[in-house]
N, C-alpha and C positions, 0 to 999 in steps of 0.2 A: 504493500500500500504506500503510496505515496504523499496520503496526508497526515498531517504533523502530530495526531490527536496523541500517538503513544511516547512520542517525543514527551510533548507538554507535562504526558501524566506524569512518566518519570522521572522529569526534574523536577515538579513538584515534590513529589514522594521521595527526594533523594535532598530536599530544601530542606521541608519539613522536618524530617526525619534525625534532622543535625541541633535540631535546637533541645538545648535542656528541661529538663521536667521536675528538676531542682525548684520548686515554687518556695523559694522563702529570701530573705532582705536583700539579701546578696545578688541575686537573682532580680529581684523589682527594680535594685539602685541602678545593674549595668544594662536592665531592660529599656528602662525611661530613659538615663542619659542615650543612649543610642538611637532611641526613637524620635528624640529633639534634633537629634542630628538629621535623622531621615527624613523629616516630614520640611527643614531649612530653616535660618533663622533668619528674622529680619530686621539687622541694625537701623535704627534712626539718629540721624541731627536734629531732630523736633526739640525747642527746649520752650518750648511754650506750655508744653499739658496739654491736658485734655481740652481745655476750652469750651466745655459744655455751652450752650444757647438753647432754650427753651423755645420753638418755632412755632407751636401748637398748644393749646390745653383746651381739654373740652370736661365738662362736668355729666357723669351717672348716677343715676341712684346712689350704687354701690362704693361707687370709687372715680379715682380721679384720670384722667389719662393725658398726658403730656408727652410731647414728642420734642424728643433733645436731639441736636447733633452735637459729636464730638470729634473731633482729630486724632485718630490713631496713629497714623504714620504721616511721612512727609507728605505732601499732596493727595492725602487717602483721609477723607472727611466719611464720618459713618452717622446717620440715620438711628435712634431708638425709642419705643416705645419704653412709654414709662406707666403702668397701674399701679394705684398707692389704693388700697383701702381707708373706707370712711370711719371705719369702726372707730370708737371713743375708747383709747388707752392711754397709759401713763407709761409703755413698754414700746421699743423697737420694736418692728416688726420682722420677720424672719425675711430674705429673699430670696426669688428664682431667677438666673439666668436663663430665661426660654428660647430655644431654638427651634426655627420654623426646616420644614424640609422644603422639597420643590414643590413651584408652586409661584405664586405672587408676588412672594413673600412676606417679611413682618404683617402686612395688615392685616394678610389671611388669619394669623395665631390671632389676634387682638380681636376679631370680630369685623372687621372691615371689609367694604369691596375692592374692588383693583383700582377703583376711583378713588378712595378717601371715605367715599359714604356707608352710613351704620349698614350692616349686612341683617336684614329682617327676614331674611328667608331660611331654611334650615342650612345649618353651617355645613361646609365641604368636610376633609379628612380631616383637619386638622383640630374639629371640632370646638372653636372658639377656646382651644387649651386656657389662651392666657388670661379671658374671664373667670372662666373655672377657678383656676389658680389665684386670684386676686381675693376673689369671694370668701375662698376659705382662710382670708388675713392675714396672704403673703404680699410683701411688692414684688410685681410680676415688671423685669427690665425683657425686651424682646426687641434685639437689634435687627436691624437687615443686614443679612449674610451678603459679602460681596457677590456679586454676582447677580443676583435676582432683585426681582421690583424696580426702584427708585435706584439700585445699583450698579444696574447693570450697563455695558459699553453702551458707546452713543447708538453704534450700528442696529444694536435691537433693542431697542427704547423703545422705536415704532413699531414696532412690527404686530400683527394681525392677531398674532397667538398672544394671549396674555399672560399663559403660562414660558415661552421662550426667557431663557435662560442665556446669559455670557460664560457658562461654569466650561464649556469646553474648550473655548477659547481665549480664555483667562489662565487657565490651567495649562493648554501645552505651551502659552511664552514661559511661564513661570518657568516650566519641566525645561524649557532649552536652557533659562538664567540659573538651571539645580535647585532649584524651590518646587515647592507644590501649593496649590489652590489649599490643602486642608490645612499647610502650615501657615498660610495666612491668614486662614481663619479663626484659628485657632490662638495667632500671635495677636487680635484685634480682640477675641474674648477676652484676653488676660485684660487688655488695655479697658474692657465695658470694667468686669474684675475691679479694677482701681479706680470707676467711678462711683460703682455701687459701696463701695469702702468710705467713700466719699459723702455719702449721703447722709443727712439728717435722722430720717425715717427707720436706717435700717440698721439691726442688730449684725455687724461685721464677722461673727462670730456665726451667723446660722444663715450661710448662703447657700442654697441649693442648685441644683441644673438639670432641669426636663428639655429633654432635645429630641423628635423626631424625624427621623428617617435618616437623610442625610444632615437635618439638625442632630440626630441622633450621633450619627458620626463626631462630627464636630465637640457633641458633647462628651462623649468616654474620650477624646481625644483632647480636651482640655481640663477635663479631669484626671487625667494620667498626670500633668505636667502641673496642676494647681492645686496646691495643697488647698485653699482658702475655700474651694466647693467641699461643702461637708457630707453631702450627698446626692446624689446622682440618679435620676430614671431617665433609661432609654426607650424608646417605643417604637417600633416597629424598625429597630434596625437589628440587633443582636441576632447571629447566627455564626455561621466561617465563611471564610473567604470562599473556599470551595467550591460551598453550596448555594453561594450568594451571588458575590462580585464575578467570582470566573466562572459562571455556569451562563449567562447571559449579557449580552451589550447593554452594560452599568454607566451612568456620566463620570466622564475621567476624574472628578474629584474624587471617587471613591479611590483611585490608582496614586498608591507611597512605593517610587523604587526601592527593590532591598525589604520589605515589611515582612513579606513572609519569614527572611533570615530573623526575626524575634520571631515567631509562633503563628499559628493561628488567629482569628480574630478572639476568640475568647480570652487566649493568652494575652492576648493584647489588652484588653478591658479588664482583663485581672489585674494587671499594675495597679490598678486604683483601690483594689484590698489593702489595707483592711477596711475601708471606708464603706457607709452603707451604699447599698445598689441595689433598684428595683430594676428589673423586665419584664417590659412588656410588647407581648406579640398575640398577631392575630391569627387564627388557630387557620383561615385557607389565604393568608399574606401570599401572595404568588409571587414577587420580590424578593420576600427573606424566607423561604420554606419552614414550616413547624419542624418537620423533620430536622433540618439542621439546628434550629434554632435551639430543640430540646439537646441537641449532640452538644453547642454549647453552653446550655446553663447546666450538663453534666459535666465537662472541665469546669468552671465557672464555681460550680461549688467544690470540686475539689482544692481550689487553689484558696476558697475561705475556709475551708478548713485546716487549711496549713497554715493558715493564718491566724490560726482560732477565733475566728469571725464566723461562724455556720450562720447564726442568727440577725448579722449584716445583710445578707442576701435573701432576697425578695423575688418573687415572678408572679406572673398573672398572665396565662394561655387565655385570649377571650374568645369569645364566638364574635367573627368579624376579619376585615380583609386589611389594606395595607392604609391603618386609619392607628388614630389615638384611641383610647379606648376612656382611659382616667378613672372608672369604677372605685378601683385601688389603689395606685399611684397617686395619687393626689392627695387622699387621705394622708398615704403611709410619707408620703414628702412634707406635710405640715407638720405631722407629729416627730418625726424624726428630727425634724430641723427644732421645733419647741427643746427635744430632749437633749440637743445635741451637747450644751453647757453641761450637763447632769452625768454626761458619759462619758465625757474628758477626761 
């Protein structure tokens, strides 16, 4: 046969095959530092800060919504939604870092149309996450991921499709300059990170991060590298590489060269042990299969249990497709985050 299939399988199986199954500190420390290397770093001269401006506020029943930009890198100004709850307290509030997947972007998480305007209709996947989230008396921060919405190249700004994305042509200049699209997004969360520390509202100490899809990505991928996320839910990303990214034509942001050389995707989202982590998938996800997805929250818990963490880890299989689901995650991200001082 002349096509490549038993090629691929076997460098894979021969990749894989080389990494260690040592899960403990030693292991997390040369896992992470290698992984900052592979996904690129991106030095700035910026000596100005963040520079937050407040662009937008509009008043809810529930809560507030404010939309800031800030300056994460040199000539890279970022877009973010702000939910503060109304609730009457004398206490910070806990917060989420929300990441949207593909899609609109940010406005979709928030409840918005592709316009700006309140979305009254039944909401898409992403199920209005960062109301959700607000309601239950967290601030919900929900930046726009480069690439989508309001961020993307000028070239498809216009274009027809609302859903078109710059993620794959953002992504292979980076790959020729040795960067990747996830390292940048991931190098712009730290930067949201340091505003949310920033805040008045928010208790510094109990920041979490709900990221779906490829917000999902982006979230275990800046959870690996940020101590300050105290907890973590993925939704409808967690599975392996295998049965996910290389089994189907994925957007190049999913593609870090060299990642397989650390592990699997599960191995890779283990870094973030001992810290808490929920997942959540939807039980016929055609995207991230159940099947894989259960292969990784069985490595996933063996590496909390080397951790001796069993009870950090979380899942929730739902009836439903490549959607948020929240049932559980939601809850278990408020109260985790409430306890998080108490388990210090």
């Amino acid at each position: 046969m002349w096509a490549p299939d038993f090629f691929l399988e076997n460098l894979y199986q021969r990749t894989v095959s080389k990494v260690t199954k040592e899960y403990n500190e030693s292991w997390k420390w040369n896992g992470t530092e290698l992984f900052e290397q592979l996904i690129g770093h991106f030095p700035s001269s910026q000596e100005k800060g963040l520079n937050p401006t407040v662009i937008e506020k509009t008043e809810q029943e529930d809560y507030s919504r404010l939309r800031v930009e800030v300056t994460t890198l040199d000539n890279l100004i970022m877009p973010i939604y702000i939910l503060i709850p109304k609730q009457n307290t004398n206490n910070k509030f806990p917060a989420v870092l929300a990441l949207h997947g593909h899609g609109f972007g940010s406005k979709e998480i928030v409840g918005l149309n592709v316009d700006g305007t309140e979305n009254d209709h039944a909401p898409g996947i992403h199920q209005n996450c960062a109301i959700e989230l607000v309601k239950k008396g967290m601030v919900v921060v929900a930046p726009e991921l480069i690439g989508f919405g309001d961020r993307k190249l000028v070239r498809d700004i216009h274009s027809d499709n609302q859903n078109q994305n710059s993620c794959f042509a953002i992504a292979s200049q980076l790959l020729l300059m040795g960067k990747t699209l996830a390292g940048l997004r991931v190098f712009e969360c730290k930067k949201v990170l340091d505003f949310i520390d920033s805040m008045d509202e928010v208790d510094p100490e109990r920041i979490g991060c709900f990221g779906f899809s490829g917000g999902g990505l982006v979230a275990a991928f800046t959870s690996i590298v940020d101590q300050r996320i105290k907890a973590t839910v993925l939704s409808g990303y967690t599975n392996t590489f295998k049965g996910s990214i290389m089994e189907r034509n994925h957007c190049l942001d999913n593609y870090i060269p060299g990642v397989l050389q650390l592990g699997e995707m599960p191995e890779l989202i283990g870094l973030i042990a001992p810290r808490p982590l929920f997942i959540e998938s939807g039980i016929d996800d055609p995207l991230f299969p159940l099947k894989h997805a259960k292969e990784a929250l069985d490595i996933l818990s063996h590496i909390y249990e080397k951790f001796n963490a069993v009870n950090s880890l979380n899942y929730h299989l739902f009836e439903g497709e490549h959607e948020i689901c929240g049932d559980k995650s939601y809850e278990w991200l408020y109260h985790t985050l409430l306890n998080t001082k108490n388990s210090a």
